[in-house]
N, C-alpha and C positions, 0 to 999 in steps of 0.2 A: 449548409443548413444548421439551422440552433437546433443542439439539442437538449433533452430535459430526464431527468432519471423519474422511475416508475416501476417499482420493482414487484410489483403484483399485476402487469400488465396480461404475463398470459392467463391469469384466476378470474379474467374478464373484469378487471378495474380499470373504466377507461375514465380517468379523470386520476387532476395531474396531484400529487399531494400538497399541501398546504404550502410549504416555502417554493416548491416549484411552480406553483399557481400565484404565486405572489413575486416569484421573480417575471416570469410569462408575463403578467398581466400590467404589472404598476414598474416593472425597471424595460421590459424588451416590448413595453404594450402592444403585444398580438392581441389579434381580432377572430369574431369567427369567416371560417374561409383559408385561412393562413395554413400552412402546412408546414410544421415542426416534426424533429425525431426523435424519437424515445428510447432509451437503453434501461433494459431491466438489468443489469449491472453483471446478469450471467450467460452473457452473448447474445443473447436475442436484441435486434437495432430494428427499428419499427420508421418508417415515413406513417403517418397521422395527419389530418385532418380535424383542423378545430372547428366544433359543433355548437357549442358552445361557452359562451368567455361572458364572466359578470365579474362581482366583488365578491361574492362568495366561491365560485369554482371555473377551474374551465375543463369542459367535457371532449372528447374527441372520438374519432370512427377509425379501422386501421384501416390504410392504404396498400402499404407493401409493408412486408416483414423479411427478415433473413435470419440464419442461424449462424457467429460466428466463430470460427474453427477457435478450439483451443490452443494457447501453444505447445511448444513439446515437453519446456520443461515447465518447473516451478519453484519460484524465487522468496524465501522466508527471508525477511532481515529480524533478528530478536536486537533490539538496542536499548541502553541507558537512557530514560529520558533526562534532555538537559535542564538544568535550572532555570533557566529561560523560557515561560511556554511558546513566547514567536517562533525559537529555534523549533522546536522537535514540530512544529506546525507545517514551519517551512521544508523538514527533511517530510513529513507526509505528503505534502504538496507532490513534491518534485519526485519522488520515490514511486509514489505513485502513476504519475507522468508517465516515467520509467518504464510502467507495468510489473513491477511488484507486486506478487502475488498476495502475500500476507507480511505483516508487521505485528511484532510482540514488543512487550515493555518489559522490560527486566530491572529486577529491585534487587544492587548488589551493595556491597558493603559500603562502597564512595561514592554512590549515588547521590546527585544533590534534587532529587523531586522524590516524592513517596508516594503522591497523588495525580490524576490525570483528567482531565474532562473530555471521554474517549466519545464524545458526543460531538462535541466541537471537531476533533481528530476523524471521525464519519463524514464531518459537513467538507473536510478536504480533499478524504478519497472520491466522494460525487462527485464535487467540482472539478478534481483532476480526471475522472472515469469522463467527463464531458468535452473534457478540452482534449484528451487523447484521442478519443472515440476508440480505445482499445476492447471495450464493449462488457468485459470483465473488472468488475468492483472489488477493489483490494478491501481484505479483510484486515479488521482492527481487531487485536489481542487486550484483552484489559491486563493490567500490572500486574505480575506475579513475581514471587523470589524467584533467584536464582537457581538452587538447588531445585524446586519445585518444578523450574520449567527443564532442568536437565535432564530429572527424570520421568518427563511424559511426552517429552518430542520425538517423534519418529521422524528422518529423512534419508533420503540416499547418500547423500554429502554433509557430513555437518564441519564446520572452520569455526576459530576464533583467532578473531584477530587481535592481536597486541604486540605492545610497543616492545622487540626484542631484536638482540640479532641473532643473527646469520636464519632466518626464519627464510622459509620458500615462499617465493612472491607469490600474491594469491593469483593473480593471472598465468603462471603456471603448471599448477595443481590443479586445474579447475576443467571437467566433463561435458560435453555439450552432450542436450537431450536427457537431465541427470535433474532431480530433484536435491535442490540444495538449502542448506541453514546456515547463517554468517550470525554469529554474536558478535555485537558492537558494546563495548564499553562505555563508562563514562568518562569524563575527564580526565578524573588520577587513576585511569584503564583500572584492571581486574585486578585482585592481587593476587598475590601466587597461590592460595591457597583455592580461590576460583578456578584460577585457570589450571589445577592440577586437577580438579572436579571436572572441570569438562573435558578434560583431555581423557579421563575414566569413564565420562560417558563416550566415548568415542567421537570425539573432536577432533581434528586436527589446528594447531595452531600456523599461522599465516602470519606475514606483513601486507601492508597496502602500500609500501613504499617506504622510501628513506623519509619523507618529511613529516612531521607528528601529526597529526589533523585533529579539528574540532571534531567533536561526537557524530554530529549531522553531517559534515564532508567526510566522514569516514563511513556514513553509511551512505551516503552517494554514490563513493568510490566502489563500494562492496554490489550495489546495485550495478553500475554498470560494468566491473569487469564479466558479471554472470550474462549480461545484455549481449556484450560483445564476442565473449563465447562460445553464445551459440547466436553470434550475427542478431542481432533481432531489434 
């Protein structure tokens, strides 16, 4: 079944919002009659019935609904965006995919981006929230420094990862059933005077392995050791 996001559907919004009425209509041309799903991005998955379909709107009636279970934990990745917007588009995409809870941006010293269009970065978590159907809408963080986001994050596990040795693999240090935080650097990683910062906000420092990774595959990696963890 196609589905389509709507996240004011239980406030009795039955009509579908602007891009998702214009993908519906003019790319997947449904008709009235046709029956599509709905996901309001915070577990509720909806079968619908379309009611109506024009060029201005298309309306819909529910059919069936469900409520889906949360999981048990919850997955923060705070990362560098890279200088690249495709790159940090494509770590949203796929992170999301994942089921990644929440994504932050962090603005550190060797940062190469200062700016973000966390707009465009929304239009990937739906897209990914539809193609998972994991049914829960990763949250998009707008860019903050580094020290700023050290000291307002709450979690049960907080990691940073950097390029060091003899550092404990993050796959195992890592809790299943545990709310967790992974800071992702950028390119020329954190410098020490960072990462002694977060180690004082209560960090723990990690490796993702021997081999050095781009910004985005290091937060992939960080994404799914926590996936794998706790099996999911």
């Amino acid at each position: 079944m196609i589905y389509f996001y709507q996240p004011d559907i239980a406030k009795g919004i039955h009509e579908l919002p602007e891009d998702e009425h214009q993908h519906c209509t003019r790319v997947l041309r449904k008709t009235s009659g046709d029956e599509v799903g709905i996901f309001d991005g915070v577990g509720g998955m909806y079968k619908v019935l379309l009611t109506e379909v024009s060029k201005k709107q298309t309306k819909f009636e529910i059919v069936e609904s469900r409520q889906l279970v949360r999981k048990s934990f919850y997955n923060h990745i705070a990362i560098a965006p890279t200088k690249n917007m495709d790159r940090i588009e494509w770590f949203v995409e796929k992170a999301c995919e994942l089921g990644v809870d929440e994504i932050s941006f962090l603005l550190t010293k060797n940062s190469e981006r200062d700016k973000l269009r966390i707009d465009r970065l929304e239009k990937k978590a739906v897209s990914a929230l539809k193609q998972s159907k994991s049914g829960y809408l990763t949250k998009i963080n707008e860019l903050v420094k580094l020290d700023q986001f050290l000291s307002q994050t709450p979690s049960d596990l907080k990691f940073i990862a950097v390029v060091e040795e003899n550092l404990p693999y993050y796959a195992e240090v890592l809790q299943q059933d545990r709310n967790v935080l992974t800071l992702i650097g950028p390119e020329g990683d954190f410098t020490q005077e960072e990462s002694k910062s977060a180690v004082a906000s209560g960090f723990r420092k990690i490796s993702l392995g021997k081999s050095v990774l781009r910004t985005e595959t290091a937060g992939l990696m960080a994404s799914h050791f926590v996936n794998t963890i706790n099996r999911y």
